[in-house]
Structures are given as C-alpha cells and as structure tokens.
ChimeraX commands (.cxc) that place a marker at each C-alpha (Angstrom):
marker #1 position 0.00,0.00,0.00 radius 0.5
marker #1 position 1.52,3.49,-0.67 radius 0.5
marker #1 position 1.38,6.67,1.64 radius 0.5
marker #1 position -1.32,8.41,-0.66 radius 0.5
marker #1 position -3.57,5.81,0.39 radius 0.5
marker #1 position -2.62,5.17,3.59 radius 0.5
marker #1 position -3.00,8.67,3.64 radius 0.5
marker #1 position -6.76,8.33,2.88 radius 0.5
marker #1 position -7.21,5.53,4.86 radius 0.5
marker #1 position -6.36,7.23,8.15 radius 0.5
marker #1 position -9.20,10.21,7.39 radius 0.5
marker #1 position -12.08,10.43,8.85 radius 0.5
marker #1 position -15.26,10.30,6.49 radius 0.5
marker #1 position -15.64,14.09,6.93 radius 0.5
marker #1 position -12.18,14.97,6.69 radius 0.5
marker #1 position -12.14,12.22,3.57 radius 0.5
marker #1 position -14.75,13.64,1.95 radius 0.5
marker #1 position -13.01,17.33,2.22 radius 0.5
marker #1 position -10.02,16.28,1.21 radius 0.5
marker #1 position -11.19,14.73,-2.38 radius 0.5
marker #1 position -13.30,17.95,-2.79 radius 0.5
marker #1 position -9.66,19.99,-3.37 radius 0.5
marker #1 position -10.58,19.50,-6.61 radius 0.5
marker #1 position -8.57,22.33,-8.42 radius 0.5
marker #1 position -5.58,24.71,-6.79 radius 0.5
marker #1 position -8.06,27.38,-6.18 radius 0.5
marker #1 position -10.04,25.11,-4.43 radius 0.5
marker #1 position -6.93,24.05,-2.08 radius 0.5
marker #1 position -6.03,27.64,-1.15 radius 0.5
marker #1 position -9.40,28.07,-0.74 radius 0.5
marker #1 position -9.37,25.67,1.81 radius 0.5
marker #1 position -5.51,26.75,3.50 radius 0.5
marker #1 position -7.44,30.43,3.57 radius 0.5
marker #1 position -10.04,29.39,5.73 radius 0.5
marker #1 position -8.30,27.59,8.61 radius 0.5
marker #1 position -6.28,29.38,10.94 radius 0.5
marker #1 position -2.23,29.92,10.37 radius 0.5
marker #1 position -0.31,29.02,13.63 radius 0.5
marker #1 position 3.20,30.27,14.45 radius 0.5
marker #1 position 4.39,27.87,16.52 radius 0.5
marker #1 position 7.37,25.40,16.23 radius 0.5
marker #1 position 5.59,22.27,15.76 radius 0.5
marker #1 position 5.44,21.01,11.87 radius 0.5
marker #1 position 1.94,19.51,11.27 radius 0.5
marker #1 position 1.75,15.99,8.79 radius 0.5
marker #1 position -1.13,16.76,5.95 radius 0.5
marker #1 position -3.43,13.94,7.83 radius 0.5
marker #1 position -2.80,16.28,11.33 radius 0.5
marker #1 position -3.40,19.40,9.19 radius 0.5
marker #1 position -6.75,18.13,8.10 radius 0.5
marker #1 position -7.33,16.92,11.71 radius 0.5
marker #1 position -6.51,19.96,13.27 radius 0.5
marker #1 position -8.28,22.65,11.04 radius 0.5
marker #1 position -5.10,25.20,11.68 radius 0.5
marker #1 position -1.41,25.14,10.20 radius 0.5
marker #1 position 1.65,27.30,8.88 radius 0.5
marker #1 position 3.28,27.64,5.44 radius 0.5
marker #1 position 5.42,24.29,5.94 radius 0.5
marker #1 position 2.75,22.60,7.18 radius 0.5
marker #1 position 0.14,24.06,4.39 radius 0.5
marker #1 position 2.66,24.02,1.73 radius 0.5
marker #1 position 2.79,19.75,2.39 radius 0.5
marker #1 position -0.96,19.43,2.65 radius 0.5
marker #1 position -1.17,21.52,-0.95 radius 0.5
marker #1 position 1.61,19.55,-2.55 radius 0.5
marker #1 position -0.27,16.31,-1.50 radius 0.5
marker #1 position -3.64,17.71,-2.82 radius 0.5
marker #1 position -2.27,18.71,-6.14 radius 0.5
marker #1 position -0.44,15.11,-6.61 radius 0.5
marker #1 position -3.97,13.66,-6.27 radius 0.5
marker #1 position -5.87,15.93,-9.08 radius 0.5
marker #1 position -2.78,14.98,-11.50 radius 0.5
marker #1 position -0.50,17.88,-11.14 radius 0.5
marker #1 position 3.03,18.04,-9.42 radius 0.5
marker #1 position 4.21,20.20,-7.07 radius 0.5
marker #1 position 7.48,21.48,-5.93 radius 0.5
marker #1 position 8.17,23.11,-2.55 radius 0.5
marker #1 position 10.04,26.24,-2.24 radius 0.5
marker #1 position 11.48,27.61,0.77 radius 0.5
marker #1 position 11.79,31.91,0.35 radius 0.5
marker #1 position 14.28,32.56,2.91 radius 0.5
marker #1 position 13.70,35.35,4.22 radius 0.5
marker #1 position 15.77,38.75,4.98 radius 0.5
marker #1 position 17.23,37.69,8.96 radius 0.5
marker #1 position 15.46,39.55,11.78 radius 0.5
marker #1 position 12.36,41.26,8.33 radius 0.5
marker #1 position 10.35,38.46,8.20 radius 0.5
marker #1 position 9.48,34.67,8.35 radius 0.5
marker #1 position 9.83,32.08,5.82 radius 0.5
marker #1 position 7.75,31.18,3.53 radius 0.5
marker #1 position 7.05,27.31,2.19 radius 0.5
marker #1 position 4.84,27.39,-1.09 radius 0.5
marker #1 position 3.82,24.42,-2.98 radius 0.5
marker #1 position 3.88,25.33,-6.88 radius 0.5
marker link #1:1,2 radius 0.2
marker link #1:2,3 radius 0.2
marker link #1:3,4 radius 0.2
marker link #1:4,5 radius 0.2
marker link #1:5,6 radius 0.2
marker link #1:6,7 radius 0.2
marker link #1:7,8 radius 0.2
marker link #1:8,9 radius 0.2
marker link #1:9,10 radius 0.2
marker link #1:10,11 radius 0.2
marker link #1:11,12 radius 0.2
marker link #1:12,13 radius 0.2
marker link #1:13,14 radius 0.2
marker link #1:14,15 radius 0.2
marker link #1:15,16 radius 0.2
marker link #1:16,17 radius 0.2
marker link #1:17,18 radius 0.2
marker link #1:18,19 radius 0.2
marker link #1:19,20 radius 0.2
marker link #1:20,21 radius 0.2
marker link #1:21,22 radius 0.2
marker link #1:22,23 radius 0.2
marker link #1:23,24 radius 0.2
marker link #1:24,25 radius 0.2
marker link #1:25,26 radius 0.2
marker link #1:26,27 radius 0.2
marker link #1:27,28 radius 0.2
marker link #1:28,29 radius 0.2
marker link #1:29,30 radius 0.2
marker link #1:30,31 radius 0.2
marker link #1:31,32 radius 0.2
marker link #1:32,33 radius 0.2
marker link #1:33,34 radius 0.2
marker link #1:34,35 radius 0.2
marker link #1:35,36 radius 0.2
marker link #1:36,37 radius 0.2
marker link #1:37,38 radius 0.2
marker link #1:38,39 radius 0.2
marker link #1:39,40 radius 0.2
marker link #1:40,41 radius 0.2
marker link #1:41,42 radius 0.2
marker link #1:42,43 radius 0.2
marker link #1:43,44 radius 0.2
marker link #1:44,45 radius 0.2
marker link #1:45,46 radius 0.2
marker link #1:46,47 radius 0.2
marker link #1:47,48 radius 0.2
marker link #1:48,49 radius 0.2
marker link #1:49,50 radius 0.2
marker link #1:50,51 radius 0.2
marker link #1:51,52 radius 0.2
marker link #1:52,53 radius 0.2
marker link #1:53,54 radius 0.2
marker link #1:54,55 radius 0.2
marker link #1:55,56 radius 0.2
marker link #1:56,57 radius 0.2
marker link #1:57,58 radius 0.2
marker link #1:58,59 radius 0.2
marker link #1:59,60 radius 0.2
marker link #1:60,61 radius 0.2
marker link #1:61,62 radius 0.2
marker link #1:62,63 radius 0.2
marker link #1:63,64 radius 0.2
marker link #1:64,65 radius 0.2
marker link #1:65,66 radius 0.2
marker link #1:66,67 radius 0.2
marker link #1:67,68 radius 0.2
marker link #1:68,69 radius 0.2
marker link #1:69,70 radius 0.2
marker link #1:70,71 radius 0.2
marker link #1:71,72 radius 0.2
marker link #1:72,73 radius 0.2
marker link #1:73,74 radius 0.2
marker link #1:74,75 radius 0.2
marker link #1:75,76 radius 0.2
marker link #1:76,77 radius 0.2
marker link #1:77,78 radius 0.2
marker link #1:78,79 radius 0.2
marker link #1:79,80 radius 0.2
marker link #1:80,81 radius 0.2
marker link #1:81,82 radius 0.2
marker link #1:82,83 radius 0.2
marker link #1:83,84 radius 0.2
marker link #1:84,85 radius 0.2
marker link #1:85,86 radius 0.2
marker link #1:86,87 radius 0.2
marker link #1:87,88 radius 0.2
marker link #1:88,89 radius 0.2
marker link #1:89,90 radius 0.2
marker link #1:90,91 radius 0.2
marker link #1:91,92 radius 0.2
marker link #1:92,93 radius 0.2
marker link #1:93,94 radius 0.2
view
C-alpha cells in the first residue's frame, strides 16, 4: 500500500470527503485560507493538518503539494528565505 492511500485511509469520512473535494488549486487555497495559520514550532503531517483545522506555510505548503499530486499535477516546494530579523519564511507548494 503506498502513503497516498494510507494517507486516505487514516481520514475520517468528513475529513475524507473534504479532502477529495480539493478538486482544483483554487479550491486548495481556498481551503488553506479558511483555517487558521499558527506560528508555533511544531510542523503539522497533511493527515494532522486536516485533523486539526489550523497550520503554517510548511505545514500548508505539504498538505497543498499532496492535494495537487492527487488531481494529476506536481508540485514542488520552495522555501523563500527570508531577509534575517524582516520576516518569516515562507514554504509554497507550486
């Protein structure tokens, strides 16, 4: 069995059915939009993502990269280091 479906396997019907609905990338920042970002130190798994409802840009960037493998289209992530002591970084899936 591979990790995308052990992956699915370890969702929740409600979180399952969510999950399969990130049906294009709008749809999957859509969804990154509308739970809360968290600044904190701990890095989230996509299953504990969807679990939680709440993430930051590593943690969101994995979850997108996961949802865009499943609709067909690859992702890369990219780290923008940022400026030390102007900002954060930033982890995008594109």
């Amino acid at each position: 069995m591979d990790q995308f479906t052990m992956f699915l396997l370890q969702l929740d019907d409600r979180n399952r059915a969510l999950f399969e609905s990130l049906a294009t990338p709008l749809h999957i920042q859509q969804y990154l939009d509308s739970i809360p970002y968290v600044g904190e130190e701990r890095d989230r798994t996509p299953l504990a993502v969807m679990q939680d409802r709440q993430c930051h840009c590593l943690d969101g960037g994995l979850l997108a990269a996961l949802a865009l493998k499943r609709i067909g289209l690859g992702a890369r992530i990219i780290d923008l280091v940022q400026e030390p002591g102007l900002d954060d970084d930033h982890v995008l899936a594109v």
